[in-house]
N, C-alpha and C positions, 0 to 999 in steps of 0.2 A: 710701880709708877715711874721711875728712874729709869731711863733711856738703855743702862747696862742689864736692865731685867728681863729686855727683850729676847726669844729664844728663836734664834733663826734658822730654818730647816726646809727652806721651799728650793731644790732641788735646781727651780725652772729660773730661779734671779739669785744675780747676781751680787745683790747685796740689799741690809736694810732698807736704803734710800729707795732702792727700786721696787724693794715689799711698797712701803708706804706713801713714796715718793711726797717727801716732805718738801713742801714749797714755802720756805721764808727766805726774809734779806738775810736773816741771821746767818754769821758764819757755825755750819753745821758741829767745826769742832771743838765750837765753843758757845753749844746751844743752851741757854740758860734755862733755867727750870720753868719761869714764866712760859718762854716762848712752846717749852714741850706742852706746858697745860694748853696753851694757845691751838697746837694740832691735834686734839684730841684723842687721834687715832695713835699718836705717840704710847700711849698708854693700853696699848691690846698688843696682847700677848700673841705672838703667831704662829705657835707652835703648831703642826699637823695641819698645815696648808695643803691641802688634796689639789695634784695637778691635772693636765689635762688628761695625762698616760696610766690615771688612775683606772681602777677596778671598779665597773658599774654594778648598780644594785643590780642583782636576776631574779627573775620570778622563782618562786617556791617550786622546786621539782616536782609537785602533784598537779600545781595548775600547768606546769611543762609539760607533762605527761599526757595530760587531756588536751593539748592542740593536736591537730589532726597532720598524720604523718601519711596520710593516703594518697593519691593522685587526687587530682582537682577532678570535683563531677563537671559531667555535660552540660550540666544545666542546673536554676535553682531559680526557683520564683525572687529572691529578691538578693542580691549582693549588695555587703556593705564594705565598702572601701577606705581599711584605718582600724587599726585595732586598739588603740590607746582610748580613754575613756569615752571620748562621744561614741565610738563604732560598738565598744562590745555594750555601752548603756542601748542604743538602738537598737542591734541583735537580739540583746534578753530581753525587751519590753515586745518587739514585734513575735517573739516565742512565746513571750509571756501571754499574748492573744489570739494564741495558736497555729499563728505560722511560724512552722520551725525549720522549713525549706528555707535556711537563710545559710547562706555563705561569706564567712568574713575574711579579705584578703589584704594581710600586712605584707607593706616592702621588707620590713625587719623584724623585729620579735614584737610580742603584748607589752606595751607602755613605752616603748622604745625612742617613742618622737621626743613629746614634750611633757605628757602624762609621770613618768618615773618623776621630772624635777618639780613637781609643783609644790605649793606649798600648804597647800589643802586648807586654807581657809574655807568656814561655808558662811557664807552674808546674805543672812535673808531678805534683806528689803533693796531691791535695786532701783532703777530708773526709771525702769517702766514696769506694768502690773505682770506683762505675759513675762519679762525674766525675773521680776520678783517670788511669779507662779513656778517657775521653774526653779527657782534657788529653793522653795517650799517643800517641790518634791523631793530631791536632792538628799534634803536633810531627812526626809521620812524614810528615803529608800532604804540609804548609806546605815541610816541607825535600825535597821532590820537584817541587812545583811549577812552578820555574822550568824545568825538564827536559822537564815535561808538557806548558809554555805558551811556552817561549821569552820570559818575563816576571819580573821580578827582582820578586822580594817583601820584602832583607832579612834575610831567616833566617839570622841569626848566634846560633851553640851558644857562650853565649856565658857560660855558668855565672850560680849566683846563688849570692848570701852571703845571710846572715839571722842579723842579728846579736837580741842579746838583753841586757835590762837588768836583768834581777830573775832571780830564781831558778827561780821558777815557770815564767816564759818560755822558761829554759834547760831545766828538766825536758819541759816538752812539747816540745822541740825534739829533745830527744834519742830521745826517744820516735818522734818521728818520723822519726828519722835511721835506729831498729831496722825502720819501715815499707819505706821507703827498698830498706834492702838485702837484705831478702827481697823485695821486687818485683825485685831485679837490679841494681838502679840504685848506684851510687856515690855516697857522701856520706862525709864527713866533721866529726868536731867540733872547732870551736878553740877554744884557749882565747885571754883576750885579749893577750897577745902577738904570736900566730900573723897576726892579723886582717889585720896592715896587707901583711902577704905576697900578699893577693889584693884588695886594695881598698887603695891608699897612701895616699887622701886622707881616711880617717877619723878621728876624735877618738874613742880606744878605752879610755881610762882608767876612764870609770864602767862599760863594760862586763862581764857576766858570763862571755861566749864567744857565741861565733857557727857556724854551720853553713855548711859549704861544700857547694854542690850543682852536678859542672861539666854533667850534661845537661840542665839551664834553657834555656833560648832567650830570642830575644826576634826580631820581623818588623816589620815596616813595615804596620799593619793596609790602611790602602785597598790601596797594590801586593797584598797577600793576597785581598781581595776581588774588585779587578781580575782576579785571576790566575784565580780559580774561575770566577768569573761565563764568562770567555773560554772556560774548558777544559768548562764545563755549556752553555754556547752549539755551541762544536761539535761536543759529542755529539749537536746536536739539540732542544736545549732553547729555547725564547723567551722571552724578558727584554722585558716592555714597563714604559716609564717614563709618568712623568704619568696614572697610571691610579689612581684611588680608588673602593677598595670602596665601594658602598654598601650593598647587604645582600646576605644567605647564606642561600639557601632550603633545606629538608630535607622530606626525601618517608618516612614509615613511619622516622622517626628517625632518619634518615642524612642524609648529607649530598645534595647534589641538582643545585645552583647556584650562582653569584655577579651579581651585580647589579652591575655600575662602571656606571661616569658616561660610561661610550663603548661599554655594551653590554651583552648577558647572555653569560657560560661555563655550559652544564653542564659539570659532572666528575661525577667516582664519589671523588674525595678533595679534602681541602682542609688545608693546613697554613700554621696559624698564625704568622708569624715576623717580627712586626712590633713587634717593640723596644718600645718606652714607649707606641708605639699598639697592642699587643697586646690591653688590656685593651679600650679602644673598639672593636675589632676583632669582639671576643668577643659587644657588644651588641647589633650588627645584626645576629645570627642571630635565629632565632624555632625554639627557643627560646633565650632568652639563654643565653651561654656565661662564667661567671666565673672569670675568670684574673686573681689577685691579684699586682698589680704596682703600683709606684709612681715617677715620676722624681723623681729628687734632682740637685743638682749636686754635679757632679763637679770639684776644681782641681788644675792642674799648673802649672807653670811652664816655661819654655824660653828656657834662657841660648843666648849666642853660644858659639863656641869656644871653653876655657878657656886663659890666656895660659900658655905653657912649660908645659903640662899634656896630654898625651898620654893623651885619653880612650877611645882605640878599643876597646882591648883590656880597658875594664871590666868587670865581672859586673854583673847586676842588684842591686840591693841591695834588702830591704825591714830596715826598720827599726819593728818590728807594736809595740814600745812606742813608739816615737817617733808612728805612724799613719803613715807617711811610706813612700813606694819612691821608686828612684832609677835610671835608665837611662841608658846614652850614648846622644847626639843628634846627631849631626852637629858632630860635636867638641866640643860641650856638654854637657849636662844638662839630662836631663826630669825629676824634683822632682813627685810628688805624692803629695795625701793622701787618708786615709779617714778622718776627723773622728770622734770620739765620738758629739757633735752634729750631725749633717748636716742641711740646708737640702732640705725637698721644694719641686718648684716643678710649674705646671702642675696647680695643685689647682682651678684652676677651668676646666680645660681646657685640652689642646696646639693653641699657634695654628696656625690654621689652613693657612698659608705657610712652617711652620717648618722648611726644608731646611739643611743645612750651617750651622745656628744656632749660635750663643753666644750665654751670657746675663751679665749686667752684673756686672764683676766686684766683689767684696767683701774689700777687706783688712783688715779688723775681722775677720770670719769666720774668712779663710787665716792671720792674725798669729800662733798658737799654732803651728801645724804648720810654720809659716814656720822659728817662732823652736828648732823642735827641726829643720827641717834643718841650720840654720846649725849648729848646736853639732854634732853628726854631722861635718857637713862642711864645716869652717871656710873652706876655701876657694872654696865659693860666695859668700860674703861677697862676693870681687872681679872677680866675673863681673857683664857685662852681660846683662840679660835681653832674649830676643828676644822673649817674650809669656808673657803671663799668662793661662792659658785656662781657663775656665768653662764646661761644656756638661752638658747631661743624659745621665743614665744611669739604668737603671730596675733596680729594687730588688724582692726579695719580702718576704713577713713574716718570713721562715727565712734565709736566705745561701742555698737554694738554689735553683737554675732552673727551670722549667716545663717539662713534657717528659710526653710520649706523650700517647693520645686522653680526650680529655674526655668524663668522663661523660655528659655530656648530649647527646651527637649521636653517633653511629656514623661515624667516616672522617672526624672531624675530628680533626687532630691537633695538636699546640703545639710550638715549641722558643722558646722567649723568656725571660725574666726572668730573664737572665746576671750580674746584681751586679756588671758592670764587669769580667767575666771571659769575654764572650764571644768574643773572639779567640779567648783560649787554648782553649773547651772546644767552639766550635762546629764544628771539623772532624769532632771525634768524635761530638758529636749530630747531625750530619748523617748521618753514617753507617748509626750504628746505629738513625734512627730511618727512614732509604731503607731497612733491611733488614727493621724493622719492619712498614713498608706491603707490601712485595714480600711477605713471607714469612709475614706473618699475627700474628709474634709475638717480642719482641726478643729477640735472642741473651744479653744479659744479665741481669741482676735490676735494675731500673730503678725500684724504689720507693722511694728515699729521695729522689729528685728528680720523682718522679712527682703530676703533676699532681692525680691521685685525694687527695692527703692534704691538701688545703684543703676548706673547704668552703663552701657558698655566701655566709655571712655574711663569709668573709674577704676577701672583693671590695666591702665598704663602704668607701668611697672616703676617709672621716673615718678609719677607721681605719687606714689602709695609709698615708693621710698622716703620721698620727703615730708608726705603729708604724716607718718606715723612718728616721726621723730617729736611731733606736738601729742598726739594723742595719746602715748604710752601715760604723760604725765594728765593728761585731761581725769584719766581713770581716777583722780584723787583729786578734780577738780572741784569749784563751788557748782553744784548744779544750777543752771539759768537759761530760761526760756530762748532769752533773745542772745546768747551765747555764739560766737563766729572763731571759726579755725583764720589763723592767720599766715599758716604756713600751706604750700602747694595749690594755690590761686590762680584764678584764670584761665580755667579750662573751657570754659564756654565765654564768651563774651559776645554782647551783638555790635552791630558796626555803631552805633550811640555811645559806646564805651569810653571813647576817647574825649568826647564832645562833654558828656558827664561828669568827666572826671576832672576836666577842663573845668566846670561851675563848679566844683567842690562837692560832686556826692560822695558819699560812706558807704560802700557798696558791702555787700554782706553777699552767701553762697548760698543758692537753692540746686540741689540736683546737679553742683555741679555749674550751675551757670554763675556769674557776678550780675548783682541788680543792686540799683539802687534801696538804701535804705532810708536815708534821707540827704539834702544836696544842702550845705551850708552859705553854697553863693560866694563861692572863692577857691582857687584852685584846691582840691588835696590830692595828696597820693593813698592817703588810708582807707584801709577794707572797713574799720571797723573805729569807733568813737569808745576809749573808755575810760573817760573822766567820769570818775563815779565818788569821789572824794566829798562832794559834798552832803549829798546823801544815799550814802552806801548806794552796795548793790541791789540792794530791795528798795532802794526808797525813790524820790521823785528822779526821774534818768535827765542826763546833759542836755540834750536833744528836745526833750518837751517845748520851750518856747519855738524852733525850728520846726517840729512837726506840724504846732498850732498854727502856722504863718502859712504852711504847707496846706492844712485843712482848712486853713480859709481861702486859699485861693480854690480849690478845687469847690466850696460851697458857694461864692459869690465869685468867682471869676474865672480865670481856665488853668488846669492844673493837667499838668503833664508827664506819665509816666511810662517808663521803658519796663515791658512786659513779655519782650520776647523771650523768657525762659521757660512760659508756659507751654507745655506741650499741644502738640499740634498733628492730625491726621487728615486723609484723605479714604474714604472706602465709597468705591463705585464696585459698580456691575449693568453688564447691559440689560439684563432682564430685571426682574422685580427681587435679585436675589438678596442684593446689601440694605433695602425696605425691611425684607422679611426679618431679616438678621437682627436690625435692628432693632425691630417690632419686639422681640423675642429676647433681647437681651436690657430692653431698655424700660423701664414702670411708665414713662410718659407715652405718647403719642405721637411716633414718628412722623405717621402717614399727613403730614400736612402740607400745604399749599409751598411751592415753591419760592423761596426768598425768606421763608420763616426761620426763624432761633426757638429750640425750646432747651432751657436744664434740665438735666434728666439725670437722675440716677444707672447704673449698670448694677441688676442686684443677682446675686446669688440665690440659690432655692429656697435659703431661708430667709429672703428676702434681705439679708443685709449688705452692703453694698463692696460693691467692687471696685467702682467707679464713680464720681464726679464729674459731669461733663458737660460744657452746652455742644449740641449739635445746629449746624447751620446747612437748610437745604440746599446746595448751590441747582442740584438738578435732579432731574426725573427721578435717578439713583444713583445722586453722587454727591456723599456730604463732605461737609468739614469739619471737625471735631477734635474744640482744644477742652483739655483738662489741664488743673494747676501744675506746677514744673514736677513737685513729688510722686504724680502718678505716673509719669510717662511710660515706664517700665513695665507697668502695672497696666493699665489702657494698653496699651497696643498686646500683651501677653492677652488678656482677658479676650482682644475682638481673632488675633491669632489663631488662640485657641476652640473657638466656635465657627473659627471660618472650615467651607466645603471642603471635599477632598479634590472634590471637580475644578476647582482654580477660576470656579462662575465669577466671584466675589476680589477687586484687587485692593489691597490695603497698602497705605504707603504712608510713613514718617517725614515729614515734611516741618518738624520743628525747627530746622536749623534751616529755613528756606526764605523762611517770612520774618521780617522784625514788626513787634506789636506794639503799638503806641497806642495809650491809652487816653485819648483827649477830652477832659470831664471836667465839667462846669457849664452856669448858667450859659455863658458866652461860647462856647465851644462852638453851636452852630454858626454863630455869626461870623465867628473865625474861620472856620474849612469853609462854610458859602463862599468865600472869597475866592477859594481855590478850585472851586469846580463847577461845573455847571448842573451837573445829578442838584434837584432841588432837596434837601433837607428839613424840611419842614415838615411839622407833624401829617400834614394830610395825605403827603408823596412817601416820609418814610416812616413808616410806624416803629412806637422803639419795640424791641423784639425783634427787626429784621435787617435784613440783611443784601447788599448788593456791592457788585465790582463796577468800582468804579473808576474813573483817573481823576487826579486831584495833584494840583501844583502838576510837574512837569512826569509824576509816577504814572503807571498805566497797571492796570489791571489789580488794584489796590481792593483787597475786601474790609468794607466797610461793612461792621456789628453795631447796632443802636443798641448799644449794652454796655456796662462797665464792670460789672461783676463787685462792684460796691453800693450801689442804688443812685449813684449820684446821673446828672444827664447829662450826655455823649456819646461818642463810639470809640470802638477799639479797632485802628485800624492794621491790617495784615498787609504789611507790604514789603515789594520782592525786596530782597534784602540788598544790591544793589540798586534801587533807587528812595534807601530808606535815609540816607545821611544828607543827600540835597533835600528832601521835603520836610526834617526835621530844621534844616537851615531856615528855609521860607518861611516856615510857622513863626518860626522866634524870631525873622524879622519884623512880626507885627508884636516882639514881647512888650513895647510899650503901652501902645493902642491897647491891648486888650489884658494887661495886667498879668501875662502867660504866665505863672513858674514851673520849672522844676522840680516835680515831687519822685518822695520814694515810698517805699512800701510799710514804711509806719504809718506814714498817715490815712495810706491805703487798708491798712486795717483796722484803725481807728474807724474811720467811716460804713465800714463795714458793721464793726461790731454796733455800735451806735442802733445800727437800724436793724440788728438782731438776723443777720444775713449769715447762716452757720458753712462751715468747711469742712470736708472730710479732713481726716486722719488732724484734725484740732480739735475739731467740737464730737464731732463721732465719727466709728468705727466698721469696720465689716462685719459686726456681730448688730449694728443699728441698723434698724427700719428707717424710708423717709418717714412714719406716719411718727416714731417715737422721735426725730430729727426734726421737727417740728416743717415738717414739707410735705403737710399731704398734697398741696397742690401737683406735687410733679405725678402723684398714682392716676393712671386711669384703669380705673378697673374696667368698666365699659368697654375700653378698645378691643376691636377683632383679633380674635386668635389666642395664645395661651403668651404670658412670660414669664421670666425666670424669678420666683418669691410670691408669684398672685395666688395661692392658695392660703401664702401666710401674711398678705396684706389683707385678703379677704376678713377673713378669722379674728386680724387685729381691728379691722375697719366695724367689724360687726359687736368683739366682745371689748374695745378697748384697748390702751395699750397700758404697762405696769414701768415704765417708766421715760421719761419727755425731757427735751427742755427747753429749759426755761431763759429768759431775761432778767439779769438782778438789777436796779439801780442801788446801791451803796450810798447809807445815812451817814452824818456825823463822822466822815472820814474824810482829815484833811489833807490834802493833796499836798501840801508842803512838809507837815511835820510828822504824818505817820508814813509806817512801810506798807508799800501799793500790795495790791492781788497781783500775782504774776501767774497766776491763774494752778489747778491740782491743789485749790482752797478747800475745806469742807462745807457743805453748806447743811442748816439746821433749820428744821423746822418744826414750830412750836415746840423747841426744843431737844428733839430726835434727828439723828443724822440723816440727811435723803439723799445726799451726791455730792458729788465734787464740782467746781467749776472748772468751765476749761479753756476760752480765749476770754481773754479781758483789755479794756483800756480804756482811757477816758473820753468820754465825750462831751464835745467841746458847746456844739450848739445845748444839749440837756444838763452843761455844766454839774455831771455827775461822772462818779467813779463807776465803768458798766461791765458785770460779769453776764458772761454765760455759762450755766451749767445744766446739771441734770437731777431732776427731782425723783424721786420712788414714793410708796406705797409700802412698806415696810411693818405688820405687824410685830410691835416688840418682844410680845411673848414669843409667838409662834415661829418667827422669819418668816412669814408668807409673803407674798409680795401681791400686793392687791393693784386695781387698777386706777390710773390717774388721770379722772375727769379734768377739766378745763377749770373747774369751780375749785377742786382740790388744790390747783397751784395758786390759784391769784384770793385764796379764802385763808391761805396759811401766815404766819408769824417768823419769819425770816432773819436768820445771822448767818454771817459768811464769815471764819475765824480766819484772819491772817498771820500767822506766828502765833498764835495764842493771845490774840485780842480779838474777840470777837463784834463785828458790827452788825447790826441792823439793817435790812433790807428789802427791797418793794418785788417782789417777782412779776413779770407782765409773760403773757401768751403773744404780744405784737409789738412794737418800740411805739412809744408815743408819737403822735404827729411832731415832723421837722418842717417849719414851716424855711 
């Protein structure tokens, strides 16, 4: 513990001070003993500090011996590019289903990127269900493999703890603890007492309580690697090493070939799975391929055995207020963190030689995280460190992965940008994305991880650099719905931006674009509002009286909001050909009367949806067609993808063309009548349609009788330069007609209120409209065949097995208890039926209103039966929030708003 005890051996520094770089006022040579307790790291031992010029781990000469030392074949039904865990997990699952025509081709050796330094955590329950599905598999694979390969990987079920420091911490933990045990899984919550019963060496006094989780795991990532690569090689698979892509041909949009530096492959697939080189990867295609990822370093630390301290039998620890986890090692301790602040590197390139790399290590940077393991875990204090390690790991804008085919090439597909979690989650994205390629189409709903929801500007290289320096620490953040990044901003803005910002909005990020979230009516400069002090972050937010001022102007008078981040298309053709297309891809009914709006779904063969969209006939065959800001990527891929080879059909992205003002309320008409001579009244313009008009001094402005929240107005599309003068003239009548400035809380308030559901919030591409409570948009009826009417049919005739629903919320007071932020469970008579999924209050039904989704669930058997109309609104309703559970009214329609 004394300062003289220290054994200093690190080669690469020059002294103590620069090991540990002790920063106090105290004069160092006369550092008093308090002040050493003060630096905690004072007290670690640092003997066998592994530098940069150390000796990397190597694969086992047997699994060496089975890469293939042959010439590269001619050809191979599918190349996977990356041989560290995601590429050799894909190879053996797409073998594992019979295709064994697969070729894997690494720039370096097997595990060589970022796979050798992980830390092999495995955490089952994540963020969302399809990577919690995949951290599921993961742990099944990994704990068979040694059986499969005759190869030790490690895999010890080895439970994890997850302790918590604050309240809020402990409320989403429990939250997730009710996740937990409706998947099946076992957990438990402690309080701080209990802690040291499954962890002995913690400091548990500031603590609030902790969760015990015993089906965690945790492997040995390379033996895991090792063990796949072995078990995808004898299925027939080849693994060649020292092979660098150099470009990726495509024939008619697809994929075609690969180009390395020892030859040409054709294939008919190619998937992506090259770690922090993923992104360069993406370049040398024609056309380029953008996959936003960034490397950051990653640190841990790795003590010797701990002296009289028997670590085997540890749990994983994460400590997400500290930024910290914690592993046994080899009778030590691996010690790392997820910084708040994280360090990107490799911004001006990955060198070119950089195999089984480390980079320079930083105890200025680690000293924080340092100084909160110490306190945790007082007893590293006395431990000798075997290394201090620094290596890259690649990051996205969001915490999540990159997964499935990218829009822009046909049969190219991605598994990369794992956030330092791709042990634990690439068993299961190999899996399901080998079933994908086999099968044409994943077994899961895959869009919250799906590559479609970036879009081309978030592969600026400036900004992924700076946006990741927030996200490294986000990975340990409090999960929450209405959550805003506050670093790398402003990449989309509409010309209103200024003028907004000007009134005091709170602008938050969709896609990439800045929108209002709500406008406080006084200048700010901030993205995001988080005064949550008063009542936590579950409980009633800052912003509530603001929204409600907000939603009263848009119900009794004119509310005003900037929408232009919604995406926006154009698809003509001169003949009947973009009708047919649409007929074809769309459940509604195209073919209508010029000047019409209808919302239509885009669905898939099994009818569940692809798309979100209203369509506006501008002409004979030339529509307009906005979807909300999340799908853009997604909409223009999907209409892309079905367009001719013949080039009959032109499609054209025109989001960034038009600014959208959304002008709703009672008064709305009386206000724009001022501005144009087009009459607006009900008889001249029906709502549902749609006309270009001039208004104020703009010309060729498309005017929608729609708002996409129920309330009356239009949303008008106008050219983007003449959208900041007619934004002017509107609000000089803001007295007369009570205008405000609203943002999009209150816009979904009003929304939910009248049971108006959204993709990828309320449902999924694995959803029906019929089970999405929209039969309205199917016409079965209509000429010609489309994409899912075999399995609208089928549900329209036998029912559907699960809907949803409208909750209004009893006995739930809006001041003193913690709100639904919606991923609540919901119960009925008793029995689980679904989860809910957007929520918020509504103001005119002065109730707390969820939406969710109900089932049909035999308890004994798991059947899933079918869910009449009488089945939801005859049932006995709780919705548990944190483990309080309230009482609830379910409706199939929202009550009249008068």
């Amino acid at each position: 513990m004394i300062l003289q005890s220290l054994r200093f051996v690190s080669p690469n520094l020059n002294s103590l001070w620069q090991v540990l770089h002790l920063s106090t006022k105290c004069d160092h040579r006369t550092l008093s003993q308090s002040c050493i307790a003060s630096l905690g790291c004072a007290r670690i031992l640092t003997a066998g500090l592994q530098t940069r010029q150390s000796q990397p781990r190597r694969l086992r000469s047997s699994v060496a011996e089975d890469v293939s030392s042959q010439q590269l074949p001619r050809s191979a039904r599918v190349v996977v590019v990356g041989a560290g865990i995601s590429g050799c997990s894909v190879a053996y699952h797409l073998a594992q289903l019979g295709w064994n025509d697969v070729v894997v081709l690494e720039k370096g050796r097997v595990t060589g990127g970022s796979t050798w330094h992980a830390a092999g955590l495995l955490r089952r329950m994540r963020g969302t269900a399809i990577e919690s599905e995949c951290a599921k598999i993961s742990c099944q694979l990994y704990a068979s493999l040694e059986d499969i390969t005759g190869m030790a990987t490690g895999f010890k079920q080895c439970g994890a703890l997850m302790t918590a420091q604050s309240r809020d911490r402990m409320l989403s933990y429990k939250k997730k603890v009710a996740h937990l045990r409706l998947a099946g899984m076992e957990a438990e919550i402690l309080g701080p007492n209990e802690i040291s019963q499954y962890h002995p060496l913690l400091h548990t006094e500031d603590l609030e309580g902790a969760v015990w989780i015993p089906a965690d795991s945790s492997v040995n990532p390379s033996d895991v690697c090792q063990a796949l690569s072995r078990a995808a090689i004898q299925k027939g698979v080849k693994i060649y090493e020292k092979v660098d892509v150099q470009k990726i041909f495509t024939a008619s949009g697809r994929i075609y070939g690969v180009q390395t530096d020892q030859g040409y492959i054709k294939c008919e697939y190619l998937v992506n799975c090259g770690g922090m080189w993923a992104r360069d990867i993406g370049l040398v295609s024609r056309p380029k391929v953008s996959l936003p990822l960034h490397p950051c370093e990653h640190y841990y630390l790795v003590t010797k055995p701990l002296v009289d301290v028997d670590t085997s039998n540890l749990p994983t620890l994460r400590d997400e207020d500290g930024h910290f986890y914690a592993r046994e090692w080899s009778g030590g301790l691996m010690v790392g963190s997820f910084e708040p602040n994280a360090k990107p590197v490799f911004y001006d390139g990955i060198p070119e030689t950089f195999e089984f790399g480390m980079l320079p290590e930083d105890w200025d940077h680690f000293q924080p995280m340092l100084d909160n393991m110490l306190k945790r875990i007082p007893s590293l204090g006395q431990a000798e460190v075997r290394q201090m390690f620094v290596g890259p790991e690649s990051f996205t804008p969001d915490t999540s992965m990159l997964f499935g085919e990218v829009p822009e090439i046909k049969n190219y597909f991605v598994a990369a940008g794992y956030n330092s979690s791709g042990i634990a989650l690439a068993g299961g994205t190999g899996q399901i994305l080998a079933d994908w390629i086999v099968n044409g189409q994943p077994a899961f709903d895959t869009s919250p991880v799906d590559i479609k929801r970036f879009c081309q500007t978030h592969n600026n290289k400036a900004f992924l650099r700076d946006r990741v320096r927030e996200v490294v620490g986000d990975a340990y953040g409090i999960p929450h719905p209405y959550k805003q990044y506050s670093t790398a901003r402003k990449l989309h803005c509409s010309p209103l931006y200024p003028k907004l910002e000007a009134a005091g909005a709170v602008f938050g990020e969709r896609a990439g674009w800045e929108r209002p979230l709500y406008v406080r009516e006084e200048e700010s400069d901030d993205f995001i509002e988080e005064d949550y002090m008063n009542h936590g972050l579950f409980g009633k937010p800052s912003w509530f009286e603001i929204v409600k001022n907000e939603y009263k102007a848009c119900r009794e008078d004119v509310g005003m909001l900037d929408m232009s981040s919604f995406a926006k298309f154009e698809l003509k053709s001169k003949g009947n050909e973009a009708t047919n297309l649409l007929q074809y891809l769309c459940c509604s009914d195209i073919n209508m009367p010029i000047g019409n709006i209808v919302h239509t779904g885009m669905l898939n063969k099994t009818g569940g949806y692809e798309n979100d969209c209203s369509v506006f006939r501008l002409g004979l065959n030339n529509y307009f067609i906005i979807s909300p800001s999340f799908q853009r990527t997604r909409c223009h891929s999907w209409l892309k993808k079905h367009l001719p080879d013949s080039g009959a059909i032109s499609l054209k992205d025109v989001t960034k063309e038009y600014t959208a003002l959304n002008v709703m309320g009672p008064k709305a008409k009386e206000l724009l009548q001022e501005f144009t001579t087009t009459p607006l009244d009900s008889a001249h313009f029906r709502p549902f349609t749609g006309k270009v008009i001039d208004i104020g001094y703009a010309s060729d402005v498309r005017a929608l009788a729609m708002t996409h929240c129920g309330e009356k107005g239009w949303v008008l599309y106008i050219p983007n330069e003449m959208a900041l003068p007619l934004y002017d003239r509107l609000m000089e009548r803001k007295q007369d007609f009570r205008i405000r400035d609203v943002g999009f809380y209150a816009y979904q308030f009003l929304r939910i209120e009248k049971f108006l559901t959204f993709l990828y919030q309320d449902f999924y591409t694995i959803h029906t409209p019929l089970e999405a409570g929209r039969p309205f948009q199917v016409r079965l009826e209509k000429e010609g065949d489309f994409l899912g009417r075999r399995v609208l049919a089928a549900q329209k005739k036998n029912g559907v097995k699960r809907r949803l629903a409208m909750f209004l919320l009893e006995d739930h007071d809006l001041d003193s208890h913690i709100w639904p932020w919606g991923n609540d469970p919901i119960y009925r008579n008793g029995q689980f039926t679904g989860m809910t999924t957007s929520t918020g209050y509504g103001f005119t039904l002065d109730k707390m209103v969820c939406i969710g989704w109900v089932s049909n669930v035999n308890p004994k058997t798991g059947q899933h039966n079918v869910v009449p109309n009488e089945y939801v609104t005859s049932g006995s309703y709780e919705i548990e929030i944190i483990g309080t559970r309230y009482p609830a009214r379910a409706r199939l329609y929202t009550p009249l708003i008068q």
